[in-house]
PATI-570833 format. One record per atom (N, C-alpha, C): residue in three letters; x, y, z. Coordinates in pm, whole numbers, plus 50000, padded with zeros to 5 digits. Example, Ala and Ser with C-alpha at 12.3 -4.5 7.8 and 13.67 -1.06 7.14 Angstrom:
Ala513194943150780 Ala512304955050780 Ala513204967050780 Ser512854977550708 Ser513674989450714 Ser512905000350787 
% end
This chain:
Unk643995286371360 Unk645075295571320 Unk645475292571176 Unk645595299271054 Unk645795298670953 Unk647685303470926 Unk647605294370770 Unk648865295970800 Unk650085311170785 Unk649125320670735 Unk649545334170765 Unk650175344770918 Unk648845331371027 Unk648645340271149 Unk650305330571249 Unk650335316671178 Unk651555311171243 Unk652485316771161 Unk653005321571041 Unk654225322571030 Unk654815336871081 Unk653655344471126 Unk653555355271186 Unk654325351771358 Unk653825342471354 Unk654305336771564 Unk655735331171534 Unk655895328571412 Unk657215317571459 Unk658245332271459 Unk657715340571334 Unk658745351971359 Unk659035360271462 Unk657815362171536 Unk657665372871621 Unk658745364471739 Unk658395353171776 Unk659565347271851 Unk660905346471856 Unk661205344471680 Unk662595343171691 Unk663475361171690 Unk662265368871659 Unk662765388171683 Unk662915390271810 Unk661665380471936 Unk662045385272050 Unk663415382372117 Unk663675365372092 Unk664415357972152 Unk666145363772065 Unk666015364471976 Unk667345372771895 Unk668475377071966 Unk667795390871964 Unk668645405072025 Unk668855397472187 Unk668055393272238 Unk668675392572365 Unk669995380972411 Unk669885372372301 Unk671045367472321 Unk671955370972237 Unk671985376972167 Unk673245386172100 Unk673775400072174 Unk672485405472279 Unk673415412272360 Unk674145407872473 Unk673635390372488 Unk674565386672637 Unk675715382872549 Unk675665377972419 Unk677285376372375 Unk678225387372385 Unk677025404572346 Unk678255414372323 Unk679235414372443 Unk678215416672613 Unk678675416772700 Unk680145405272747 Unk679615396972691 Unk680585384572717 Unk682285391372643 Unk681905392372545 Unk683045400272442 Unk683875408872507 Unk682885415372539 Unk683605430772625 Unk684635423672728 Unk683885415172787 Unk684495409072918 Unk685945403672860 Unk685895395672748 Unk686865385972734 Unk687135389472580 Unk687455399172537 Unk688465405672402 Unk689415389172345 Unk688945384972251 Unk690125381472156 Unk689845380072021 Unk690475375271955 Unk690765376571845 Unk689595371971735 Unk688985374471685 Unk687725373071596 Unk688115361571481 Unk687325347371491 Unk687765342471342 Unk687075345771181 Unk687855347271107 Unk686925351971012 Unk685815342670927 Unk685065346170889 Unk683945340770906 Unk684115324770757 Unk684565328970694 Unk685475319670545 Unk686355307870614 Unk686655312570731 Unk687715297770766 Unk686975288370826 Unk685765291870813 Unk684815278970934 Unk683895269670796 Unk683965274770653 Unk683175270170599 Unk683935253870490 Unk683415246770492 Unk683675233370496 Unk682855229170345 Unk683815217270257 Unk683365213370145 Unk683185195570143 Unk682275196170071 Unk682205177870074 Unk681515169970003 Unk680745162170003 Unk679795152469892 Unk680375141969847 Unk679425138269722 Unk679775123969695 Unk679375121769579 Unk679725107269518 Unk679115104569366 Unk679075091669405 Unk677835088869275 Unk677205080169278 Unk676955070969149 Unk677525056269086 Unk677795053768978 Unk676635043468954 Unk675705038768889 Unk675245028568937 Unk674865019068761 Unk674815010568761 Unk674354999168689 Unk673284991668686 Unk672064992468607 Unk670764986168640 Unk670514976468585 Unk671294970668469 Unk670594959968355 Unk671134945768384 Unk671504939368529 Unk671944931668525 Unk670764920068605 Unk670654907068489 Unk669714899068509 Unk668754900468521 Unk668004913868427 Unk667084918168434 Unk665904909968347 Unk664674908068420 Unk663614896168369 Unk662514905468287 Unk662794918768278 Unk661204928768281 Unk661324940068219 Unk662094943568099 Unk662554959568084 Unk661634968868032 Unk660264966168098 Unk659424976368151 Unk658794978368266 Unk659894971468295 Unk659264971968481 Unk660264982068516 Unk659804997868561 Unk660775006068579 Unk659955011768700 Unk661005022068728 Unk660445032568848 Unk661225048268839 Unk660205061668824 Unk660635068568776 Unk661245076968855 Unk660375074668945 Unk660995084869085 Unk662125079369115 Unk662045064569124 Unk663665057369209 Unk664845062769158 Unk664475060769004 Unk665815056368918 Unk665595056668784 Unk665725068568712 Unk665115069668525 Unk665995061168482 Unk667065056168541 Unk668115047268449 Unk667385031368475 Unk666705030868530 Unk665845010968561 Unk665015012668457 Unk665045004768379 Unk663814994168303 Unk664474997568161 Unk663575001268069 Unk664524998367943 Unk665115011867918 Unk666375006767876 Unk667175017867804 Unk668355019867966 Unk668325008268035 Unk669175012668134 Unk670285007368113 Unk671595012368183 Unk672765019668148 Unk673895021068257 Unk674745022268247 Unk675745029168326 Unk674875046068290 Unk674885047368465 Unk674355064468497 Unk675315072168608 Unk674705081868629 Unk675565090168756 Unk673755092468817 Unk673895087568955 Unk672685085569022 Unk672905098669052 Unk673565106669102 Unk673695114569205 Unk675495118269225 Unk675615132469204 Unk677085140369226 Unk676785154969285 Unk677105153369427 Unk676665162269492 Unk678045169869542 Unk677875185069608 Unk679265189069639 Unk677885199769745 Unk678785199469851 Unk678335207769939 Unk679095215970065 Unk678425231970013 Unk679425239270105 Unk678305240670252 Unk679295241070346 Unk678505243370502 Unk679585248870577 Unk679235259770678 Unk679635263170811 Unk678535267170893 Unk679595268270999 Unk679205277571138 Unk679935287971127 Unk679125299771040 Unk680015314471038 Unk679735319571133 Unk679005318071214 Unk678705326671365 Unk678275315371482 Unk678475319671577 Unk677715308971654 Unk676375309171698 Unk675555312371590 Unk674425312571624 Unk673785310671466 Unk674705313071340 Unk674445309171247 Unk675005295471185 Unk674335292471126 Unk674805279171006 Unk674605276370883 Unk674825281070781 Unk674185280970626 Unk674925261470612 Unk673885262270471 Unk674345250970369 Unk673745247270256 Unk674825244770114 Unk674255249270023 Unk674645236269923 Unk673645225969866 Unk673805217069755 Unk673125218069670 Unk673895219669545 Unk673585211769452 Unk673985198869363 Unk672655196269300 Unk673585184269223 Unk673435182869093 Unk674685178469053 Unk675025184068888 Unk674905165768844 Unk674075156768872 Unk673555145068731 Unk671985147568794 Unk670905158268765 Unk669915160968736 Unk669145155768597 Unk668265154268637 Unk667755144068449 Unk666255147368483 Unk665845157168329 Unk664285160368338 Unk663915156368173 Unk663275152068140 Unk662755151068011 Unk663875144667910 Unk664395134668008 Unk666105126267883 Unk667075135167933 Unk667245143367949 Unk668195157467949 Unk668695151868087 Unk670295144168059 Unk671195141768189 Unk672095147068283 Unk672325150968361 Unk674025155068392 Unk672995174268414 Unk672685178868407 Unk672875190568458 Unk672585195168577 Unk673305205368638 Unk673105213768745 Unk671605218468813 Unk671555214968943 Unk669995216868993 Unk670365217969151 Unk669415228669202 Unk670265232369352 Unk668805223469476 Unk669565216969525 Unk668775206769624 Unk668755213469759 Unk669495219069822 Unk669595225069935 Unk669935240369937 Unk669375247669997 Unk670125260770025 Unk669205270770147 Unk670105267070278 Unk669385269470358 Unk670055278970490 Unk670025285870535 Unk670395287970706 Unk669715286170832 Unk670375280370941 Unk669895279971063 Unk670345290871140 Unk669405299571270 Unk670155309471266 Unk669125299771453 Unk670435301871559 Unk670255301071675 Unk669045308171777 Unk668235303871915 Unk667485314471939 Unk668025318272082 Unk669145305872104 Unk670035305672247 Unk671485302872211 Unk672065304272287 Unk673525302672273 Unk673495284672255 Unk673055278572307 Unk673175264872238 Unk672865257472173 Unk671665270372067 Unk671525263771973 Unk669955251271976 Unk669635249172091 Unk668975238672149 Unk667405243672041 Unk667485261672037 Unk665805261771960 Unk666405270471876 Unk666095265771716 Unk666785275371588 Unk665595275871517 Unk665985282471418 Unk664885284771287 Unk665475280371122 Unk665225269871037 Unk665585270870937 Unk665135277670827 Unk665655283970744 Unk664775290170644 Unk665845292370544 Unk665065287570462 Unk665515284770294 Unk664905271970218 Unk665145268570160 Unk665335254270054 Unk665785243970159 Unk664825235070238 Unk665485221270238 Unk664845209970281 Unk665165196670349 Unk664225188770321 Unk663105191470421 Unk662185181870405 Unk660915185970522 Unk660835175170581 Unk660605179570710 Unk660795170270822 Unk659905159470809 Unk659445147370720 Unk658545140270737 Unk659645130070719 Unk659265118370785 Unk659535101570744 Unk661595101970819 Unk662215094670833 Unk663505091170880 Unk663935088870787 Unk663215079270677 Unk664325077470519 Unk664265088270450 Unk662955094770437 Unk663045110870358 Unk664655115570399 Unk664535119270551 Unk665755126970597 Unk666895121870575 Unk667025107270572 Unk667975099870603 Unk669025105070454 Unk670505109070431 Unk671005114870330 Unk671235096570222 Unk671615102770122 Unk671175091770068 Unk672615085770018 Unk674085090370061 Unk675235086770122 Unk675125077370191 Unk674285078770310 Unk674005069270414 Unk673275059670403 Unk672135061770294 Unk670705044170304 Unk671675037770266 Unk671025023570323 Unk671455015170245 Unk670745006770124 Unk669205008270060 Unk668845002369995 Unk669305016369858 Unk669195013769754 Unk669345023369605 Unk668575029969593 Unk667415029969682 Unk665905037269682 Unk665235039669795 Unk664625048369758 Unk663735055469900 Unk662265040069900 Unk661605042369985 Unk660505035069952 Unk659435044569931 Unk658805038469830 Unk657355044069766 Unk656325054069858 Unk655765043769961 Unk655395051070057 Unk655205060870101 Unk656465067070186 Unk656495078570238 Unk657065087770136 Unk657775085170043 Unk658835094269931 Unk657835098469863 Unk656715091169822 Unk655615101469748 Unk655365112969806 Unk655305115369943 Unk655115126169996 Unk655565141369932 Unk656915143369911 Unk657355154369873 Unk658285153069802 Unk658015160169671 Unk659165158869584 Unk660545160569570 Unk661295152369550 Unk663435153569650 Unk662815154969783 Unk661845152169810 Unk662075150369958 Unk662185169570016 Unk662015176169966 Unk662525189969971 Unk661395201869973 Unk661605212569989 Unk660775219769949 Unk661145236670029 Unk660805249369992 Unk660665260370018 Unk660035264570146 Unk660545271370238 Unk659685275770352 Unk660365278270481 Unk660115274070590 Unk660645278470710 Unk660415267170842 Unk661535260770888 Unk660925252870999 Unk661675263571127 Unk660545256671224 Unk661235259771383 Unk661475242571433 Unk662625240771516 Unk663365234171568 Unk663725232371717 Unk663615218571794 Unk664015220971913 Unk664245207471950 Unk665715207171994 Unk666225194572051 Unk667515199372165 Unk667575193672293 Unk667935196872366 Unk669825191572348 Unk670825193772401 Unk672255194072334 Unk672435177272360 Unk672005169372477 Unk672205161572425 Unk671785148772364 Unk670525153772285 Unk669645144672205 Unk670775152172056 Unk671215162372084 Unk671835170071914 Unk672945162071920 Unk673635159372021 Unk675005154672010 Unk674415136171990 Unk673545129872005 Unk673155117171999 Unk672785115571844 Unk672145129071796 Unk671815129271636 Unk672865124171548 Unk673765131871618 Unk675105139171485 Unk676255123671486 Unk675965119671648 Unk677165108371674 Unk676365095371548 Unk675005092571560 Unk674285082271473 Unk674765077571352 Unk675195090771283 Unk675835096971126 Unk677075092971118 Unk677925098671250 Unk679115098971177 Unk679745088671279 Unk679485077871342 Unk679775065571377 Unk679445055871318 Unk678705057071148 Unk677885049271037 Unk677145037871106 Unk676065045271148 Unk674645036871184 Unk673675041971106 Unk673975046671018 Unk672595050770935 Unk671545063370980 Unk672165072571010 Unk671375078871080 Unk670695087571001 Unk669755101171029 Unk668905105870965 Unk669545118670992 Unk670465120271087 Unk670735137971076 Unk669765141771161 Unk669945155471257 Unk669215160771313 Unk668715171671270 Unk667495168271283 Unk666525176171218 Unk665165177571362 Unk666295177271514 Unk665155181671641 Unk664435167771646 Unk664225170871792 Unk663545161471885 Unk661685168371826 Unk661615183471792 Unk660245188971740 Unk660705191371650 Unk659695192171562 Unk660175201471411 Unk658865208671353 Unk658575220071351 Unk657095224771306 Unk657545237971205 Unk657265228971082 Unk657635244870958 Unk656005247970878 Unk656325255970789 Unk655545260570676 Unk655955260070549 Unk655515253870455 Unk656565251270322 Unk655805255170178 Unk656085252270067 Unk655215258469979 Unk653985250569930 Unk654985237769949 Unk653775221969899 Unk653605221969747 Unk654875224669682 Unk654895221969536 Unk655975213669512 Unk656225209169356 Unk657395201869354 Unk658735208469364 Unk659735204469400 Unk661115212469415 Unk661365218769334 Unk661905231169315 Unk662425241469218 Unk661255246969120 Unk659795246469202 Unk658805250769100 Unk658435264669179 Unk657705269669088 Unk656955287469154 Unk656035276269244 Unk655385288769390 Unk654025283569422 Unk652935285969370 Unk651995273369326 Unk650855277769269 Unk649385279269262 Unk649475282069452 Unk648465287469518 Unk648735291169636 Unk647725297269691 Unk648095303869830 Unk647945295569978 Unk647865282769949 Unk647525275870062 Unk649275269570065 Unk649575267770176 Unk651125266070222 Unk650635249770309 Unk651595243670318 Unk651505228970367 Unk652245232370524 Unk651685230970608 Unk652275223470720 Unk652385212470807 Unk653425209270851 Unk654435198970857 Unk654465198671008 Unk654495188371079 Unk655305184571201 Unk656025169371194 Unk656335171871305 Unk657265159371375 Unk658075161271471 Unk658005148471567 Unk658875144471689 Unk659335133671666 Unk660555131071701 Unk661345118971710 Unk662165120371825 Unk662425109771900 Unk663535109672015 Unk664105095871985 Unk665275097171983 Unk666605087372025 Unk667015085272144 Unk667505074672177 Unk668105074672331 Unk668125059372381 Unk669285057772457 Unk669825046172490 Unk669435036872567 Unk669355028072509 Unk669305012972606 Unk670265000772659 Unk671395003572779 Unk672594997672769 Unk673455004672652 Unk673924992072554 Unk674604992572431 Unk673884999472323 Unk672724997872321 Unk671404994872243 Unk671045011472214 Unk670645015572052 Unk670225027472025 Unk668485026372003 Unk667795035572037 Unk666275034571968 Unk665975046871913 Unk665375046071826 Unk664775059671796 Unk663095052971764 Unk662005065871815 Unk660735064771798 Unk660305080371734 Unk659385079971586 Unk658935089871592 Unk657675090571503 Unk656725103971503 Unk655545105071447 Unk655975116871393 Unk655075113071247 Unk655105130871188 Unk653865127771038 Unk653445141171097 Unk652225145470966 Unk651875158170898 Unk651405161570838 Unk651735170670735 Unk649975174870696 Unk649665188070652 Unk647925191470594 Unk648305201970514 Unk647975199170372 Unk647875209370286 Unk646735211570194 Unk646765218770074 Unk646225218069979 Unk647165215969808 Unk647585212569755 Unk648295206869656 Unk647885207769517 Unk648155221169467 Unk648275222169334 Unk648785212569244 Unk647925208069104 Unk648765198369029 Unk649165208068911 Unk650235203668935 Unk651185209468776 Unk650525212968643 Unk649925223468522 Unk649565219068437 Unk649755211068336 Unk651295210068304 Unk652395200068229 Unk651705183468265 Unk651375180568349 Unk651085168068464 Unk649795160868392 Unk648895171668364 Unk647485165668306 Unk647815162868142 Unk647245148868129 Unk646995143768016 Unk645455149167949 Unk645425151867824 Unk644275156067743 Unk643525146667792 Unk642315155967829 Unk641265142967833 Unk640785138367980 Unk641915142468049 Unk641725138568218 Unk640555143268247 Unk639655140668353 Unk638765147368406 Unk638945150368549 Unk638895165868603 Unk639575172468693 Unk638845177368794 Unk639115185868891 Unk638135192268939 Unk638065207368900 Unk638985209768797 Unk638385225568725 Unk639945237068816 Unk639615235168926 Unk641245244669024 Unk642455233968995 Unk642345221169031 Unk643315213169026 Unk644125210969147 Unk643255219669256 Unk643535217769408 Unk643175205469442 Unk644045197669557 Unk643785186869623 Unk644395186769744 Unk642975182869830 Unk643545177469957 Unk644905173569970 Unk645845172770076 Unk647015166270057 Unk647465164970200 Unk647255152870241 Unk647925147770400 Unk647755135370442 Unk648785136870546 Unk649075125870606 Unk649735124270747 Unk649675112470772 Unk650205110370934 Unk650965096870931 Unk652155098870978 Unk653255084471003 Unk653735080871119 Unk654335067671147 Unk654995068371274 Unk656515059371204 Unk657675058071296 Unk658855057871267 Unk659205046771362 Unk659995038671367 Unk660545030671473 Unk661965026471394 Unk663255028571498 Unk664305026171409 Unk665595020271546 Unk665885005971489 Unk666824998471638 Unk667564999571529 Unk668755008871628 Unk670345009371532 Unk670884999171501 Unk671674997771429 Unk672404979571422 Unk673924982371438 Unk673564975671644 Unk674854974771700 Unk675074962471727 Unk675064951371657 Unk675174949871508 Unk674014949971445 Unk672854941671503 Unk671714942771450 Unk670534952271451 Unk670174955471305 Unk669374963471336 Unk668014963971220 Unk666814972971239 Unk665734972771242 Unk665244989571225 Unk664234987371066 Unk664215001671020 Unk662615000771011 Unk661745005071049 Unk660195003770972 Unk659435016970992 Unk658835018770903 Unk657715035570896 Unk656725028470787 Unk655405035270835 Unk654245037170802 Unk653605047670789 Unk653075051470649 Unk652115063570692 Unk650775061070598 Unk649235069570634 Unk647995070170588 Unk648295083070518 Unk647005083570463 Unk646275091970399 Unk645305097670301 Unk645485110970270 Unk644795113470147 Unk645845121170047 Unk645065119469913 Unk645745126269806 Unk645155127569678 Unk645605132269578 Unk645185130969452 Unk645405115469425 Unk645045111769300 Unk645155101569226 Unk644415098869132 Unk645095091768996 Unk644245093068910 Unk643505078668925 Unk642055078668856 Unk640945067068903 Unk640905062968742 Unk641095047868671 Unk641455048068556 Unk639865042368523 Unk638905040268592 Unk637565037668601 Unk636815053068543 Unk636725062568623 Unk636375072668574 Unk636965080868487 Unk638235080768430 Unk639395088668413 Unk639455103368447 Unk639715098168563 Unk639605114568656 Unk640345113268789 Unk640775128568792 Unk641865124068946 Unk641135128069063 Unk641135124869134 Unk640505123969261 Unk641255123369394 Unk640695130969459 Unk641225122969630 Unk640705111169696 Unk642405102269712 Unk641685090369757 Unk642715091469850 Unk642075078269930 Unk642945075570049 Unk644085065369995 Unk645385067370072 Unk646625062070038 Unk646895052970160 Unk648085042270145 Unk648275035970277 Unk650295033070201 Unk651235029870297 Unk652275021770264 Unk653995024670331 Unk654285017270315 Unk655635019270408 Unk656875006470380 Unk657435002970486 Unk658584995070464 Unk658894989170572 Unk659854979570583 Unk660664973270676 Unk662204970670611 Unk663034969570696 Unk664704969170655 Unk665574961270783 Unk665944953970751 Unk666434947070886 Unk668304945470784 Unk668824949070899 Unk670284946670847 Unk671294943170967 Unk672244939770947 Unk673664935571008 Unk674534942370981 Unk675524943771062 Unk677064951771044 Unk677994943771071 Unk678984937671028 Unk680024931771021 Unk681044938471026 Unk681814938371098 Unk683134946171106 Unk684324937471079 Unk684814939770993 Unk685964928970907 Unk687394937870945 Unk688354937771013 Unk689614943071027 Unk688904964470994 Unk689264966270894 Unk689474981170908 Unk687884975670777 Unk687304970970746 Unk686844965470640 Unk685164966770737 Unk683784969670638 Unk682544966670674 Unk681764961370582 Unk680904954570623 Unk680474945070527 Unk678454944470605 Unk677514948970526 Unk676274955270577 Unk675364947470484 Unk674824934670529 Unk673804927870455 Unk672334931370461 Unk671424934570413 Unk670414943570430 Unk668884932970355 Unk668194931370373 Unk666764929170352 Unk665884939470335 Unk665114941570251 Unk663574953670287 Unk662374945770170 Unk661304953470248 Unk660604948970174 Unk659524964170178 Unk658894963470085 Unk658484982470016 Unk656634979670011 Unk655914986470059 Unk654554984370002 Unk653755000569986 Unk652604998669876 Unk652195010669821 Unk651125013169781 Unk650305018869806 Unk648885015569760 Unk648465030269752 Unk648185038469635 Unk648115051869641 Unk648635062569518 Unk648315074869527 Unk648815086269374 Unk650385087769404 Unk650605092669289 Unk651705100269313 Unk651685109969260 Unk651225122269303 Unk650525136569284 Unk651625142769176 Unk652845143369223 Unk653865150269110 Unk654105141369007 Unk653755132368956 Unk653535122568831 Unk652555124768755 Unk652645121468631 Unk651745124468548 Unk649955119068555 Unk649505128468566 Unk647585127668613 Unk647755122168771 Unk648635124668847 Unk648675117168973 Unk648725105268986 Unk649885097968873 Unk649825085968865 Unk649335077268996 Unk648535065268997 Unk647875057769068 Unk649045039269090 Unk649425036469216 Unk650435029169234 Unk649695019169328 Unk650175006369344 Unk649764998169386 Unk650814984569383 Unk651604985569517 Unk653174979869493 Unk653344967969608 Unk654204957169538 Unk655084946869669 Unk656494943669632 Unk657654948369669 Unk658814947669670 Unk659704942169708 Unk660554935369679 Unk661484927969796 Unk663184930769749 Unk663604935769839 Unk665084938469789 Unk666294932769897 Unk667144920769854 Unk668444918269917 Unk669784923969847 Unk670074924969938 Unk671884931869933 Unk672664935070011 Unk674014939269989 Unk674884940370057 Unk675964953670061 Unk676054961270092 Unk676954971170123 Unk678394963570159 Unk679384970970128 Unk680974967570108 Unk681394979770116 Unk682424983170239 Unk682994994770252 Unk684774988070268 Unk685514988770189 Unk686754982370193 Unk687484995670267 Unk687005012570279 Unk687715021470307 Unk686885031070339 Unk687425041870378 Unk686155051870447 Unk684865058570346 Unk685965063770251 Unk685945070770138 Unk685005063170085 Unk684695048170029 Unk684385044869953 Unk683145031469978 Unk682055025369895 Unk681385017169907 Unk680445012269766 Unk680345000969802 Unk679824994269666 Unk678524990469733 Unk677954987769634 Unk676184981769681 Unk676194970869589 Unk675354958069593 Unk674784953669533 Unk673504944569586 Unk672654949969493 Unk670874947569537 Unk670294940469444 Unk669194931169472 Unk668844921269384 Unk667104928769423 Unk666814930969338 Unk665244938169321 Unk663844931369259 Unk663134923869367 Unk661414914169344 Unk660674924469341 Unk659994927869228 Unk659064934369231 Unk657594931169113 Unk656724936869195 Unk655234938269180 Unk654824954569125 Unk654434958969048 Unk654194969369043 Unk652964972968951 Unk651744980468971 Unk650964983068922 Unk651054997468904 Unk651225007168753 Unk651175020368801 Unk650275024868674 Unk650015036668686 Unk648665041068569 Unk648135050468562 Unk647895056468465 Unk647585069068413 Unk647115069468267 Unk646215082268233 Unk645505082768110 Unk645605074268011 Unk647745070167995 Unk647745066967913 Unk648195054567951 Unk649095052268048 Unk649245037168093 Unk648175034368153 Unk647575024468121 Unk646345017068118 Unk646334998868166 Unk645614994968240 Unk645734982968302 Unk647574976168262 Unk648324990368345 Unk649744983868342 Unk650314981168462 Unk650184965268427 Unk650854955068546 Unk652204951868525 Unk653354955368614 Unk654594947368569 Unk655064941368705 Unk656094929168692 Unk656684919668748 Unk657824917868685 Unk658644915468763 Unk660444912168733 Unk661454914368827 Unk662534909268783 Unk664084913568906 Unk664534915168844 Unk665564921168905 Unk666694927968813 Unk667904927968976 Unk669094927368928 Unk670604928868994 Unk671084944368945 Unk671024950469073 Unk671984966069047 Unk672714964869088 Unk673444978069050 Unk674744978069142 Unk675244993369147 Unk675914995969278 Unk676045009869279 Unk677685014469296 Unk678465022169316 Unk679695025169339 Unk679475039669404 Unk680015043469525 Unk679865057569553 Unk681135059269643 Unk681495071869604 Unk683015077769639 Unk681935093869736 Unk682945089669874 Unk682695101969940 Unk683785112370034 Unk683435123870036 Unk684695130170066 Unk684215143570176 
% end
C-alpha cells in the first residue's frame, strides 16, 4: 500500500466514523437542552522560558553541539534557549486545537525571532475520544524524549541518537491515534504529577508526514511513515512504560546543506529509517529512562567525500531520583548519550560519532519555577566537507533557569 492509497483509508474512516457520532450527540441535545458554552471560554494559555549559561569551566571552546545548543562552545553566552507561549482548548468535545510558537529561534546568528513549532487539531472519532486524528504541524510520534516536552526533561538536551531523527522533533502531516480512557488518563496524570512524562500521544500512533526539516516546503513526493506503540501501566506503587516505534521514508537533502564539491547521488534522495524500542521506570522515587534505535541514513563519508547511506546505531540511559524536600524538589540525574551516524539536516549530512556523560541536578524551590545545573563529559567526532578529521573532547558546567506558567 503506498502512501497515497493509506492516507486515502485513514480519511475514509474518520468520514465514516464522524457523522455518526455527531448525530448521537444531536439526539442527546434534543433530549437534554441546555445552555451551550461558547467555544473562547474553553481555550487556555501557557508556556515557559528558558535562560541558560554555557561557559562555565569550560576545557574545549570548540567542542560544541549545534542541534543541542548554538549558544555551547565558543562564543557562548547568556541565551534564551527557548520562550514558548501556547494557546490550547477543547472547543468541542470532539475537537482540540493547539498552537506554539517560539519567539528565541536562531538560524544563521539571527537570535530571538518568532518561529511556529506546533499548530495542530485533534478532532474525536467517538465520544471518548479513545480513536482521534491529528492533523496539522506537530511532533512525530518517534522516541519518548522526542515527545517528552522539553519543560519536563531533565537533561539540557535531547540525546543525539534518536533527535537526529526529525528535525524539532516535528514535522507536517496527519497521525491516527488510539488509546483507551484509561491508559489517556495514566498519560496525562505522568505530566502533571512531575514524573517526567511524554504526554499522550496513544497507546498506537500511525501518521504520514512530509519528512523534511520543520518549516520547509516538501521536496519530493515520497512522504515518511511513522508508527508506534507504547503502554504504561502499574505495578503496585511502581509506573512502567514499554515502547517500539519506527519510521520508512525517502529524505530529500536540502540544497543550502551541500558543500561545493560534495559528491552526491545526482536526486539527493536518501533512504531514511529506522526502528527503536523505549523502556521508561518512573521515579517513585527512583527512576530509569533508556531508548535505542538502528538504522539507515544519509551521511557524509570523509574518505570518499560523498554522502551516502549508511547504517546508524545510538541512544541513551538516564537514571534519576526525586527528593521531596517540604513543598521543595530536588531531582539528581545521571545520563550517558551514544552516536554513531549522519545527521541528514546538517550540513553534507554531517557524519557523528559520540560518548557523553552528563551529571546534574534539577531544583524546584516552587511550582512555577526550576534551575538546572549539568556538568557535560564529552567525546565528539563530527565532519563534513569542511570539518575534516574533527575530534573534540572537553566539559563544560551549564546552567539553566526556566519560569513556567
Amino acid at each position: 500500500m503506498n502512501n497515497k492509497h493509506l492516507i486515502f483509508v485513514l480519511f475514509s474512516i474518520g468520514l465514516y466514523c464522524i457523522p455518526n457520532q455527531l448525530t448521537g450527540q444531536q439526539d442527546t441535545l434534543q433530549n437534554t437542552p441546555k445552555k451551550e458554552r461558547k467555544w473562547f471560554q474553553s481555550i487556555s494559555i501557557g508556556g515557559y522560558l528558558q535562560v541558560r549559561y554555557n561557559g562555565l569551566l569550560e576545557t574545549n571552546r570548540n567542542l560544541d553541539c549545534d542541534q543541542c545548543d548554538k549558544a555551547w562552545g565558543e562564543g557562548s553566552n547568556f541565551s534564551i534557549r527557548r520562550a514558548r507561549i501556547v494557546l490550547s482548548g477543547q472547543i468541542h468535545p470532539q475537537i482540540y486545537f493547539y498552537i506554539q510558537p517560539d519567539f528565541a529561534s536562531a538560524v544563521n546568528g539571527t537570535k530571538n525571532f518568532a518561529q511556529l513549532r506546533d499548530a495542530y487539531f485533534d478532532i474525536g472519532v467517538d465520544k471518548k475520544n479513545e480513536f482521534r486524528f491529528r492533523i496539522g504541524q506537530s511532533k512525530v510520534p518517534y522516541s519518548f524524549e522526542n515527545l517528552q516536552s522539553s519543560r519536563n526533561r531533565l537533561s539540557l538536551d535531547r540525546n543525539d541518537g534518536t533527535n537526529s531523527s526529525f528535525s524539532n522533533e516535528r514535522d507536517l502531516g496527519i497521525h491516527f491515534m488510539w488509546a483507551p480512557t484509561k491508559r489517556r488518563e495514566l498519560f496525562k496524570s505522568l505530566v502533571a504529577d512531575g514524573l517526567k512524562g511524554s504526554g499522550d500521544y496513544g497507546v498506537i500512533a500511525l501518521g504520514i508526514v512530509n519528512g523534511q526539516p520543520l518549516n520547509t516546503r516538501e521536496m519530493n513526493d515520497n512522504k515518511h511513515v511513522v508508527f508506534r506503540a507504547a503502554y504504561p501501566f502499574n505495578i503496585k506503587n511502581q509506573t512502567f512504560e514499554a515502547g517500539i516505534q519506527g519510521y520508512t521514508g525517502i529524505y530529500r537533502m536540502m540544497d543550502d546543506d551541500i558543500s561545493a564539491g560534495v559528491k552526491h547521488n545526482g536526486s539527493l534522495n536518501y533512504k531514511d529509517e529506522r526502528v527503536g524500542i523505549t523502556a521508561v521506570w518512573y521515579p517513585k522515587p527512583f527512576g530509569i529512562q533508556a531508548e535505542y534505535n538502528i538504522g539507515r541514513g544519509p551521511e557524509f563519508n570523509k574518505l570518499t567525500d560523498s554522502i551516502e547511506t549508511q547504517n546508524l546505531s545510538g541512544g541513551y540511559v538516564l537514571l534519576n531520583y526525586q527528593l521531596r524536600l517540604k513543598e521543595q524538589l530536588l531531582i539528581p540525574f545521571v545520563k550517558y548519550k551514544y552516536y554513531d551516524g549522519g545527521k541528514k539536516f546538517e550540513q553534507d549530512a554531517r557524519s557523528y560519532h559520540l560518548n557523553e556523560m552528563e551529571f546534574g541536578i534539577e531544583w524546584q524551590p516552587w511550582k512555577h519555577f526550576e534551575l538546572v545545573v549539568m556538568y557535560t563529559m564529552s567525546e565528539r567526532r563530527y565532519e563534513d566537507f569542511t570539518l575534516r578529521d574533527n575530534f573534540q573532547r572537553g566539559n563544560v558546567l551549564r546552567l539553566q533557569a526556566q519560569f513556567m506558567f
